[in-house]
N, C-alpha and C positions, 0 to 999 in steps of 0.2 A: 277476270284475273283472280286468282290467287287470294284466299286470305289467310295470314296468319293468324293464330291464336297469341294476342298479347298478354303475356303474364303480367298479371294485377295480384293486391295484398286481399285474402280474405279469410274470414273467420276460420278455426279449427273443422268446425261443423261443414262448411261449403268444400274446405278443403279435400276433407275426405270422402265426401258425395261425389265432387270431380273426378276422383281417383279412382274409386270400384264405378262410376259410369262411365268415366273416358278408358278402363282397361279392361274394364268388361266388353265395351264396344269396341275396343281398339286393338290391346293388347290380348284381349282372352278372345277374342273375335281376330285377333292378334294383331292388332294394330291399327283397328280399322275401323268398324266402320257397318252401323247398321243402315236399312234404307227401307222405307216406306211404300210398299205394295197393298194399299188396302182390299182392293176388288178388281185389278187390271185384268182388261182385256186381253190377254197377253196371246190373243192368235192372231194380232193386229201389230206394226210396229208402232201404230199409232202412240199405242199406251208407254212408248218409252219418252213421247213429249208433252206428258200432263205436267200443268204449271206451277211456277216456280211457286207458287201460292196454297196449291194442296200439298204440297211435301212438306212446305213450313206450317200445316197445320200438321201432320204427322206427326212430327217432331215435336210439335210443342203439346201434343198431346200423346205422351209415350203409353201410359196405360189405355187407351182406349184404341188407338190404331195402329199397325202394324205398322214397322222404320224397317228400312234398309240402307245399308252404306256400301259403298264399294273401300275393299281396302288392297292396298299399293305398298308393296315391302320390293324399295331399291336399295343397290350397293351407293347410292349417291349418297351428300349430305340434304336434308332438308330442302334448301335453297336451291340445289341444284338440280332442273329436270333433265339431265343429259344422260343422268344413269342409264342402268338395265331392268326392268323390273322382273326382279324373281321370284315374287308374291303378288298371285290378284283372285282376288276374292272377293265375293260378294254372301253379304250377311244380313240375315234377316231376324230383326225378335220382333215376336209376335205375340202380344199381350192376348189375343182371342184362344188360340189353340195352346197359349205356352211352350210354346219351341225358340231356339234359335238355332237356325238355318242356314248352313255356310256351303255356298257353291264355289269348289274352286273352280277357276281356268288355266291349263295347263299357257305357259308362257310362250309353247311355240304353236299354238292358235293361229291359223291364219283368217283375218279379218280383213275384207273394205276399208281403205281409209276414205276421206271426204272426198280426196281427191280422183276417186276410182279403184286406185292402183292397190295393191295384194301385199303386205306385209303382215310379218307375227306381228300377234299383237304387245308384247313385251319393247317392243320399241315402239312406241306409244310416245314417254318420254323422252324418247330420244330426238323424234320428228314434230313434236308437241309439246303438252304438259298434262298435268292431271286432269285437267278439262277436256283433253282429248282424249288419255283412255275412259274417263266418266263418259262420254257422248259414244263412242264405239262400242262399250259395254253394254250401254242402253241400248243400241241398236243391233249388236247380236241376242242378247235376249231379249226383248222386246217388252222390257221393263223400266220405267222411271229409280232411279237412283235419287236419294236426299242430298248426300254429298259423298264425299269422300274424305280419307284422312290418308296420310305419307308415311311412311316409319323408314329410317335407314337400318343398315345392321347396326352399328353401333349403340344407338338407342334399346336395340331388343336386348343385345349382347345386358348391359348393364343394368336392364329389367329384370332378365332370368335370375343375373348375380343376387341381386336386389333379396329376392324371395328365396334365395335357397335353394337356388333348376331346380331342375324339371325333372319327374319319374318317370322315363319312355322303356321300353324295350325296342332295343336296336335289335332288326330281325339278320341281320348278317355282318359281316365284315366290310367297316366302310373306309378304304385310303384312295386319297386322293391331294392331290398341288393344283388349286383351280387357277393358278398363274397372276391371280390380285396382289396388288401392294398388301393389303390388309385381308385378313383371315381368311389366308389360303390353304390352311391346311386342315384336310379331312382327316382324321386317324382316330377311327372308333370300334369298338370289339364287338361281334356281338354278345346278347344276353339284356335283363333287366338291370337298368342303373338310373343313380342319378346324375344329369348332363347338365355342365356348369355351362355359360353364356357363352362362350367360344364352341362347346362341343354341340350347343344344342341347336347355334344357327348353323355348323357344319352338317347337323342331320337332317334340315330340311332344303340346306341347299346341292346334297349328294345326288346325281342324278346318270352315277356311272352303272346302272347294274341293267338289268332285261326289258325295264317298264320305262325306263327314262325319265322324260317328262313328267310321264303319268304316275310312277312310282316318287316321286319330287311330292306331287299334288297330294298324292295320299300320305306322305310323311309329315306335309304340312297341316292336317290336317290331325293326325295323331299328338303334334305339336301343342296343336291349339286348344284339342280335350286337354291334354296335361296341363297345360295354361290355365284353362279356367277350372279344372280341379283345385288347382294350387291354390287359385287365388279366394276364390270362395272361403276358403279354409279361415276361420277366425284368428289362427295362427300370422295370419299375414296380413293383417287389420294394422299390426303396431308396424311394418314398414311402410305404409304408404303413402307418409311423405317425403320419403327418398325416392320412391317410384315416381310419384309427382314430379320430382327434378327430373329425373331421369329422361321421365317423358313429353314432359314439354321440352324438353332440348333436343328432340329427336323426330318429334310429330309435327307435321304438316296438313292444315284442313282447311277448308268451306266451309266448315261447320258454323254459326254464330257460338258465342262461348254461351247467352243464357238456353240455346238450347241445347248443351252439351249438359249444361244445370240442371236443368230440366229430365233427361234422360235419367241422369245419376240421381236424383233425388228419389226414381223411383228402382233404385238399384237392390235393393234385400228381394222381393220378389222374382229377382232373373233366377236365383239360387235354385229357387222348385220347377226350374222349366229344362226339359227334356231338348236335349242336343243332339244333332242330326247334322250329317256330312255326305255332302257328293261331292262328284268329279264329272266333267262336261263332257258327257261321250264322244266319241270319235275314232279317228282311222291315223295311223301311221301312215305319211308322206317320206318316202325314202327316197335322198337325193341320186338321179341317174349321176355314176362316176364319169360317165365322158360329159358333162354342161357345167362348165365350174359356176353357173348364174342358178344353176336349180339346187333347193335348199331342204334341210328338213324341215316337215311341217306338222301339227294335228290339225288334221280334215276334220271341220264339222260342219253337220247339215244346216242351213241357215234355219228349216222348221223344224226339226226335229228341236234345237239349242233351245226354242222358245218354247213347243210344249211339252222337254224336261223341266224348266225353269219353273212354267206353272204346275206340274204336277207333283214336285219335289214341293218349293217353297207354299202353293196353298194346299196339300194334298198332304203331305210327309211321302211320299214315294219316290224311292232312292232305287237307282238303279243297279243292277249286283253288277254290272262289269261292263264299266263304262268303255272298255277298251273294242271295236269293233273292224272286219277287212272291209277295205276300201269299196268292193262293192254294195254294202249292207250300208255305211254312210250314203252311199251317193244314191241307191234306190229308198232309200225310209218315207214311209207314206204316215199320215195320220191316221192313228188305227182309231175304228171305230167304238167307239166308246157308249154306243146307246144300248150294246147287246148285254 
């Protein structure tokens, strides 16, 4: 089950370690969540069940081995896994090469659940909880995850405010009413600005223009370099213990807190490490109008998922256009690589 992070009183010094390492990992990673791939075998699913015992050395050792986390951005509160998840990602820093690595998954993935049966994986939470998209995640990339961390919108909303948003260029006209109780409304120009906590969760949760899904992913992902631009910045060193509110009242993890301590403590060195972004290739599933049961989907190949994952996170090799037709997903062979 489930663990919270209990807020406890501690020094100035620990406080602000917490802060650039749980928002570098969470927030600048955006909320989330690094995870520890040392040397996986990753043409195996095996390597998505190494034990609970090498990731907690991962973790407690941030400068010597690679962490990874899965990270989870729903409309829910904290507490509740019923939401939708609109954010899933997965993040990698890796002290050996100096990158951090963020693989998105677009939310309408479709994945295996335990049970056999074919659901996006964005309802994860819905039919589960974070242990269930962490074990599915595992299992389409065929990666062990450390843990995972939660954020709702709310929380990010008062993060952005926090620092002053964000510097994005919005590359078009984005309106839209996504029909929610709470921050439903898209209304952005385009051009170069800065997007306050209402406009900047509305820019990565717009997902009405040509790419859909996949255009979501890449916004979120623009998001997150502005993220940890911002935050790096020594300018934003004097708010970070209002971010600390902020985000403990909004974050959700597995994490233990001394190795969240841990992380942060060695947080001034993430600043020189080179940032790197994908999206999880695949094919557009368009629902037939006469079967009101068949749904939209993003097809991915179960081997291809796993050796992008490894040739992107141990490799740096990003794919230039994740977007592919449904014949090119469903034939992808392993190319050979000894030539």
């Amino acid at each position: 089950m489930r663990k919270r992070l209990q807020q406890r009183k501690s020094s100035t010094k620990r406080v602000l370690q917490w802060v650039v390492g749980a928002t570098l990992t969470v927030v600048a990673t955006s909320a989330g969540a690094y995870a520890g791939l040392r040397s996986f075998p990753m043409h195996t699913v095996h390597a998505a069940h190494e034990t609970h015992e090498t990731s907690q050395s991962a973790l407690q050792h941030p400068t010597r081995d690679p962490i990874q986390l899965l990270l989870i951005g729903t409309d829910a509160r904290p507490k509740d896994d019923r939401g939708n998840t609109d954010v899933l990602m997965v993040a990698r820093l890796d002290p050996i090469r100096h990158r951090i690595s963020i693989l998105s998954i677009p939310r309408d993935t479709q994945v295996a659940y335990p049970d056999g049966k074919y659901h996006k994986i964005n309802q994860s939470l819905q039919l589960g909880n974070p242990e269930l998209t962490k074990q599915i995640v595992q299992r389409l990339l065929g990666i062990p995850i450390d843990g995972y961390v939660l954020a709702d919108f709310r929380g990010i909303i008062q993060i952005v405010n926090l620092i002053g948003g964000l510097s994005i260029n919005v590359p078009e006209r984005m309106h839209y009413d996504t029909g929610d109780k709470e921050h439903h409304r898209i209304w952005l120009e385009p051009g170069f600005q800065t997007l306050d906590g209402e406009q900047a969760l509305g820019f990565v949760r717009f997902r009405h223009d040509a790419l859909g899904d996949v255009g979501r992913t890449e916004r979120q992902q623009e998001f997150m370099r502005a993220f940890y631009n911002k935050l790096i910045q020594p300018s934003t060193f004097t708010k970070l213990p209002s971010i600390l509110h902020a985000a403990w009242s909004a974050l959700d993890t597995d994490i233990p807190l001394m190795d969240v301590l841990s992380l942060s403590s060695h947080a001034e060195q993430y600043r020189s490490y080179r940032f790197l972004h994908e999206t999880l290739p695949g094919s557009f599933h368009n629902p037939d109008p006469r079967d009101p049961s068949d749904l939209s989907y993003w097809v991915v190949n179960p081997a291809e998922a796993q050796f992008v994952a490894r040739q992107f996170f141990l490799d740096g090799k990003e794919v230039s256009n994740p977007i592919q037709d449904p014949h090119q997903t469903q034939t992808w062979h392993l190319p050979n690589l000894s030539r």
